[in-house]
C-alpha positions in Angstrom: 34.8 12.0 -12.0 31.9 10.1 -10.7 29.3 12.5 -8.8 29.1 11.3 -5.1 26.6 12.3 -2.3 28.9 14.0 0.4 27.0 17.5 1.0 28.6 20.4 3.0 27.9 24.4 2.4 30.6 26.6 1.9 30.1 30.5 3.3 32.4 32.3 0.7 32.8 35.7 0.6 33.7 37.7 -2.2 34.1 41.6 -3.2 30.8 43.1 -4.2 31.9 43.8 -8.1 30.3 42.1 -11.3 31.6 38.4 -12.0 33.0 37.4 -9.1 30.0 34.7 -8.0 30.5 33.6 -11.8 34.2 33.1 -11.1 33.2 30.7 -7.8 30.7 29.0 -9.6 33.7 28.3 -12.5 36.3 26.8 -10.5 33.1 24.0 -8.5 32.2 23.0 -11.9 35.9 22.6 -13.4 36.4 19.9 -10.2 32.9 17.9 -11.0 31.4 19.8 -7.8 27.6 19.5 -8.1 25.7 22.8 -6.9 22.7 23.1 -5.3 21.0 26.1 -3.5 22.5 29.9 -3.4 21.9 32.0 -0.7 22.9 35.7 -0.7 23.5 36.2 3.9 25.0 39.4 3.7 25.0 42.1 1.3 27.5 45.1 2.0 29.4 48.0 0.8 33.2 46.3 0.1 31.9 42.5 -0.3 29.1 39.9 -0.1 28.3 37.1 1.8 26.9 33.8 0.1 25.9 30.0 1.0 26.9 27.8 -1.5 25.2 23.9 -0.9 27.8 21.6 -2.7 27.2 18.1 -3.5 30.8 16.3 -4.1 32.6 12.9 -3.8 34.5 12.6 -0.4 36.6 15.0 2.0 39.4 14.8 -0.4 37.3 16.1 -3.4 35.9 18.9 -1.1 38.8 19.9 0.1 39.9 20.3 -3.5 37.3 22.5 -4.2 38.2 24.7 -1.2 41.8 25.1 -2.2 40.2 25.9 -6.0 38.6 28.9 -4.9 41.2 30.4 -2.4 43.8 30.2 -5.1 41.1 32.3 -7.3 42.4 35.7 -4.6 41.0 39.1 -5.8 39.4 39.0 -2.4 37.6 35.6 -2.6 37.2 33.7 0.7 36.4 30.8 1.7 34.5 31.8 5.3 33.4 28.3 6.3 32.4 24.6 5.7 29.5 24.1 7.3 27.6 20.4 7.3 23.3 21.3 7.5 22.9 18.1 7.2 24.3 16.8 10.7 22.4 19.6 11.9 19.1 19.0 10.5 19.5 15.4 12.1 20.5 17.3 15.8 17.6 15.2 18.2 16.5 13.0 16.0 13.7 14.0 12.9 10.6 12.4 14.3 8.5 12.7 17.7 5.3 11.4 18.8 2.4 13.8 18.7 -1.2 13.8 20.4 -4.0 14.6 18.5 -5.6 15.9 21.2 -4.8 18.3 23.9 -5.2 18.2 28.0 -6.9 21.5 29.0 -8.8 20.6 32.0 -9.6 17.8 34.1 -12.3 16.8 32.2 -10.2 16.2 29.1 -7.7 14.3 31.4 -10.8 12.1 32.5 -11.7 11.9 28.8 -8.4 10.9 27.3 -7.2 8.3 30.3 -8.7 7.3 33.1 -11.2 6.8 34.1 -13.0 7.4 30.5 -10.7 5.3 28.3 -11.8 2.2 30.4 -15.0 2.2 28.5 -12.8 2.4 25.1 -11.2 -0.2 25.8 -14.2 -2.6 26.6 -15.6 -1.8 23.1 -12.7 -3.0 21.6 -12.6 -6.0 23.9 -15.7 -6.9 22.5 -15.1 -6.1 19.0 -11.5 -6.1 17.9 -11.9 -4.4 14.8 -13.2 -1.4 16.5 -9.6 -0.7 17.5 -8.9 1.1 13.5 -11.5 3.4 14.6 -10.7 4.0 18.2 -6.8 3.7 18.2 -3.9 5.2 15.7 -3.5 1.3 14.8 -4.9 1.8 11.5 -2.6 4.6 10.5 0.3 3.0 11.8 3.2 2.0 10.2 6.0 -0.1 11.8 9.2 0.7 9.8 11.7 -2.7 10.3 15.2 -2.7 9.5 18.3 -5.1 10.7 20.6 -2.6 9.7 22.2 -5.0 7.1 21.9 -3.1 3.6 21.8 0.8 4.7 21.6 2.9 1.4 25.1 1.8 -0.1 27.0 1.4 3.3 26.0 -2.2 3.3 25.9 -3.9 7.2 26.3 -1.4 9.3 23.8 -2.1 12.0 20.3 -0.8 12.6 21.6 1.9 15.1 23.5 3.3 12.6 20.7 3.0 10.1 18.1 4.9 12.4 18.8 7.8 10.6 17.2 6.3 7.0 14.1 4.7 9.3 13.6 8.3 10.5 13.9 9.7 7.6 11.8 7.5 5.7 8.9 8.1 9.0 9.1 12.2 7.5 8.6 11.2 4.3 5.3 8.8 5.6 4.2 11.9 8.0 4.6 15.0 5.6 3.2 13.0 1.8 0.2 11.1 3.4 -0.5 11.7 7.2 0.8 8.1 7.9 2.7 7.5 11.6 6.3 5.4 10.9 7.4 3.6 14.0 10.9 2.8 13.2 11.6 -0.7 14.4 15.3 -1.5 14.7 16.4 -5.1 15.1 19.1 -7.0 16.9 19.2 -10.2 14.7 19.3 -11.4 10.9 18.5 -14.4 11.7 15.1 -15.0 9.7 13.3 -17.0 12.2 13.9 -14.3 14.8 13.5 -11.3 12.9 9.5 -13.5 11.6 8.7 -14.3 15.2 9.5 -10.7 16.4 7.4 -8.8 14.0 4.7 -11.5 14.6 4.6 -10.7 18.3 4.3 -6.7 17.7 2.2 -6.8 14.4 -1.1 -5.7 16.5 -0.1 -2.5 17.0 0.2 -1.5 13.3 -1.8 -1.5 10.0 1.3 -2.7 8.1 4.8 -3.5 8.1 7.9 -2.1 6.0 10.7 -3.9 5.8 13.7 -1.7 4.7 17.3 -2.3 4.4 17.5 -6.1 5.3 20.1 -7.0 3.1 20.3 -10.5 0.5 19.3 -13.3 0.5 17.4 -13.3 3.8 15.3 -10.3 2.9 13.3 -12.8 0.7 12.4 -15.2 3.5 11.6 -12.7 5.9 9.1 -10.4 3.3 7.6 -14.0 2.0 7.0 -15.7 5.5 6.0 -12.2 6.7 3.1 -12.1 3.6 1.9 -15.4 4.4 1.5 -15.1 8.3 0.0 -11.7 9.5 -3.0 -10.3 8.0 -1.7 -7.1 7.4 0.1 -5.5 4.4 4.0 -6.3 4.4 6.1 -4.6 1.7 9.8 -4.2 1.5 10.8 -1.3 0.0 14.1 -1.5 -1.1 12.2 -4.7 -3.4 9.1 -3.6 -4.7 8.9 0.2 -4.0 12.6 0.4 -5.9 10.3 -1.8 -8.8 7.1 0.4 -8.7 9.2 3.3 -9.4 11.6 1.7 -12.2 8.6 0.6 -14.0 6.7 3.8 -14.1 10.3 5.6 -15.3 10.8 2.2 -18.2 6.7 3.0 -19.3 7.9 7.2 -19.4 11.2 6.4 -21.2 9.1 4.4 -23.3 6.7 6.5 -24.3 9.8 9.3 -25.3 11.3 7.3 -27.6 7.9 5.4 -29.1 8.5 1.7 -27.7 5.6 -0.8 -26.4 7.3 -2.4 -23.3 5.6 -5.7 -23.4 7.0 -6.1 -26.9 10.5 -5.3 -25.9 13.4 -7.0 -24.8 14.1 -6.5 -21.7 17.2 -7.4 -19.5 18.2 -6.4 -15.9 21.8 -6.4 -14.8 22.4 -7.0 -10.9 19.8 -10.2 -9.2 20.0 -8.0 -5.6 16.6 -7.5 -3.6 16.7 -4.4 -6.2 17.1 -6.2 -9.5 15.1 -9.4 -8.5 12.1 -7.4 -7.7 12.3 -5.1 -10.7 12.6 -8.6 -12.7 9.2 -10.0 -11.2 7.0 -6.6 -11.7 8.1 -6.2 -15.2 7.0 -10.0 -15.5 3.8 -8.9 -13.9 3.9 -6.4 -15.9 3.5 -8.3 -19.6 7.1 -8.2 -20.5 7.3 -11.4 -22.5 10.7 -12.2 -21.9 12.9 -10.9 -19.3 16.5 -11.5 -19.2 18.5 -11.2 -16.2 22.5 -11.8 -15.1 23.9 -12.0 -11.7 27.6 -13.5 -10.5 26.3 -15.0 -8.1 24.3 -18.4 -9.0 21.5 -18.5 -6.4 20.2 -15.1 -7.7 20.6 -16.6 -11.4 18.3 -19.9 -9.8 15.8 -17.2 -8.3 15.6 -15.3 -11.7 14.4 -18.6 -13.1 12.2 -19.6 -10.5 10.1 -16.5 -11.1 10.0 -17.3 -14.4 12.9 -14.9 -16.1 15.1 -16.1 -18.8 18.8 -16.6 -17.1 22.0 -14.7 -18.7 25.2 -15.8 -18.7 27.2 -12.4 -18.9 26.2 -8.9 -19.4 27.5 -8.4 -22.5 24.6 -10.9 -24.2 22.1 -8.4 -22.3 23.6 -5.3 -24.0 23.3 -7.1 -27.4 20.1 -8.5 -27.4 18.2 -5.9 -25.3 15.7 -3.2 -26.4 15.9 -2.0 -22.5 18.8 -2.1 -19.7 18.5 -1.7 -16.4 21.3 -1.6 -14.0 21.1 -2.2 -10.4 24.9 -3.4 -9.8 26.2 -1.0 -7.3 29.3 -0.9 -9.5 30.3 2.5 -10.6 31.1 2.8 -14.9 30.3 -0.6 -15.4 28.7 -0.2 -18.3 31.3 0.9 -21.1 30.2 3.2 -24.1 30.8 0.7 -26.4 28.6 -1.8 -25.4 25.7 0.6 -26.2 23.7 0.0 -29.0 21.9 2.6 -31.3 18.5 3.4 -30.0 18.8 1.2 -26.4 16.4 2.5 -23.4 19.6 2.5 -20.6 18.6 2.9 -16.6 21.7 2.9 -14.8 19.9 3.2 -11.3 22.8 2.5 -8.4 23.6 5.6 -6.4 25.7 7.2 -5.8 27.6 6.0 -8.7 26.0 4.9 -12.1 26.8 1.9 -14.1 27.2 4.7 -16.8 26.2 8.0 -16.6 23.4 9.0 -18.7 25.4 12.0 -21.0 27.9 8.9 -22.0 25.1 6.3 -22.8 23.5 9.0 -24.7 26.8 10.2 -26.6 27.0 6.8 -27.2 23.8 5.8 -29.0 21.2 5.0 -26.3 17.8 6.6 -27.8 17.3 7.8 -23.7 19.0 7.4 -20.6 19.1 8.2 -16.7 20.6 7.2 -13.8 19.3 6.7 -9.8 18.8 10.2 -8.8 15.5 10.5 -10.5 14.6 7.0 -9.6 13.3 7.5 -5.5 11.4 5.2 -3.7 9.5 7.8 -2.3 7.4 8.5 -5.1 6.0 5.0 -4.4 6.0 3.9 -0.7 3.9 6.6 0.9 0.9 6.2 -1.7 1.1 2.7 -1.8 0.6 2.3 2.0 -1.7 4.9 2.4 -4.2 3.3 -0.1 -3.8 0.1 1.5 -4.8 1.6 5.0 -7.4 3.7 3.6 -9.1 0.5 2.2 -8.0 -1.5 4.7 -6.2 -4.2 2.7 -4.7 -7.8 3.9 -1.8 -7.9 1.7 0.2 -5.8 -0.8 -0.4 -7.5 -4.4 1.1 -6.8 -7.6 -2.3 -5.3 -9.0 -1.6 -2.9 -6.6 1.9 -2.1 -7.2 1.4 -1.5 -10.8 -2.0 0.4 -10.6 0.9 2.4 -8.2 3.5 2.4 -11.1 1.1 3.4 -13.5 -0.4 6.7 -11.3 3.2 8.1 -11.5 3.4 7.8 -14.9 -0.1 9.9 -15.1 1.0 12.1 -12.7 4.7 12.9 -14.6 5.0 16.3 -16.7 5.7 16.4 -20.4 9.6 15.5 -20.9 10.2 14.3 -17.3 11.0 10.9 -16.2 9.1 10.9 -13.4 7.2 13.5 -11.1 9.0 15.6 -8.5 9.1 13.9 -5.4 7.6 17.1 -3.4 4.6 16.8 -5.5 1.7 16.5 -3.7 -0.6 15.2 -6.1 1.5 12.2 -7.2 1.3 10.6 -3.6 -2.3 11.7 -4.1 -3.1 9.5 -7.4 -0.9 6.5 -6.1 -3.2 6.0 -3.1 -6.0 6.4 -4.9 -4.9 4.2 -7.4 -3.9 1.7 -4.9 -7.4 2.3 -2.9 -9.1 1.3 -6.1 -7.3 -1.8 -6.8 -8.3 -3.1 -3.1 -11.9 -2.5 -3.2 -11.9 -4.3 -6.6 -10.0 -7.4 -5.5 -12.5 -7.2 -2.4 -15.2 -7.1 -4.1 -13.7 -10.2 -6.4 -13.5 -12.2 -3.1 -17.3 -11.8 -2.4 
């Protein structure tokens, strides 16, 4: 059974004797239940108290696992299903903070009027004073149109607030950045440019994030060319950044030089299209890419990748694979080939799960878990605003690619995500790269 991302706790209690936490454990892992944290709530004479976090498919597969551990008896409840994660989201996940606080009057005079008057006149007269006297330069606007949320697909940006909160923790807690989420009414590319272009001022950059394909491309490119401020869209390039820095690890496990391999990427989404053009960037001398759909096969060649018919003339001729199809055990043992590099990246669901492509011959394997954005996006934009950059280049994103790789731990993939020294080296990195190409321009 494929291993989903539907997350409830279970408060089981069970008789205080030897074995019987063993015997809970048991019947989870015999239905494919994934568990995460344990947490002893009560310890008493007759029984004990725990919170299991499970990680399953669906409501049916949950209650599955419910009905596995009543029928286990000897005294073994099942208390309560409990969802944390609903909770956690109770009020939303981000507010707005001052950095200063109101004591007296004279602070009041300091922070509005009639003090800030004489701010504002400086910046009047000198516009770029307003990334030293404003949050502007440490602001982040976070866009969405709600049109490819996580694996939901369209469901709206008010639905999708949740992942542009989220994602404004993640900028907030790794790097001190303040993410604005931004949601929009329209997918209509003119409207969605024109929008952004009115509002840019008050930001240092822009993320796009879950605007689905194709019109994801027009927006980020238009975007690039008309404001003078960094535009990225994540689910493109910071997906990339961290599938290259998990190919280069992969790589160096099982001894192969990326730019003299054969490289092929099934699925020409935002996702595959963008992992395409940084490997390209990269030095990969030939990468092959396949796609139903034609006018992602057209953009593959545009870019300068070598068009694929099917996916089966990837799996034969490829040193690498990397999946980004959204299709669940699309990849079938079989096609493996002895000593293949496979990263089956769609979530929740694989393309093949990395035990079976390993069984199966691949010299290494993984799947999306391991491969998060946010070991990318954070550093990336913090560099950017720390050396106040114009634009997000590919220089960058690979100086950004390569700092995970330095910052990953003997027989990992890639760092853990709530490392804070990897968000550390990525900025820096990317800080780096923008001072060189600055001083280039000179």
């Amino acid at each position: 059974m494929a291993q989903g991302q539907f997350l409830r706790n279970l408060i089981i209690e069970t008789p205080s004797k030897p074995g019987n936490l063993g015997k809970v454990t048991m019947a989870i892992g015999q239905l494919n239940g994934d568990i995460g944290d344990i947490q002893t709530i009560k310890v008493g004479t007759l029984s004990t108290i725990r919170e299991i976090a499970l990680q399953c498919n669906d409501q049916k597969h949950l209650a599955e696992i419910v009905v596995a551990i009543e029928n286990l008896k000897e005294g073994i409840k099942v208390q309560a299903v409990t969802d944390d994660v609903l909770q956690m989201h109770e009020g939303g996940k981000i507010h707005m903070k001052a950095t200063h606080e109101i004591r007296s009057l004279a602070d009041l005079r300091r922070v509005y009027t009639p003090g800030v008057a004489s701010v504002c006149k400086t910046i009047q007269e000198d516009p770029e004073q307003a990334n030293y006297f404003t949050g502007i330069s440490n602001t982040v606007a976070i866009v969405t149109d709600g049109t490819a949320i996580l694996g939901l697909g369209n469901i709206g940006p008010v639905a999708g607030m949740p992942v542009m909160e989220g994602k404004a923790v993640l900028f907030d807690q790794f790097v001190g950045i303040s993410g604005i989420p931004i949601l929009l009414d329209t997918s209509d590319p003119d409207e969605v440019v024109e929008t952004i272009k009115h509002i840019h001022q008050g930001f240092g950059a822009i993320l796009l994030e879950d605007i689905g394909s194709p019109h994801c491309f027009e927006i980020e490119e238009r975007l690039k060319k008309e404001l003078p401020i960094p535009v990225m869209h994540d689910d493109q390039h910071g997906t990339a950044v961290v599938a290259l820095a998990a190919t280069l690890t992969a790589c160096k496990h099982v001894g192969v030089e990326l730019t003299n391999a054969s490289v092929g990427q099934i699925g020409l989404g935002a996702a595959g299209l963008a992992i395409s053009r940084m490997f390209m960037a990269y030095g990969v001398a030939e990468m092959k890419g396949t796609d139903p759909n034609p006018h992602a096969k057209e953009m593959l060649a545009e870019y300068g990748g070598t068009v694929v018919e099917t996916m089966e003339e990837i799996m034969e001729t490829c040193d690498v694979v990397i999946a980004t199809t959204g299709v669940a055990n699309l990849i079938k043992p079989e096609m493996i080939r002895k000593g293949q590099i496979i990263l089956a990246l769609s979530n929740p669901n694989a393309e093949i799960t990395p035990e079976i492509a390993l069984e199966a011959g691949a010299a290494y394997a993984a799947d999306g878990r391991l491969v998060n954005n946010v070991l990318g996006f954070p550093g990336i934009f913090r560099g950017a605003l720390n050396a106040n950059a114009k634009s997000i280049t590919y220089p960058m994103l690979i100086a950004a690619a390569l700092a995970i790789v330095d910052s990953t731990k003997r027989d990992d993939l890639v760092p853990h995500p709530l490392d804070p020294n990897v968000h550390i080296n990525v900025a820096l990195a990317v800080e780096k790269v923008v001072y060189e190409e600055q001083d280039q321009e000179i």
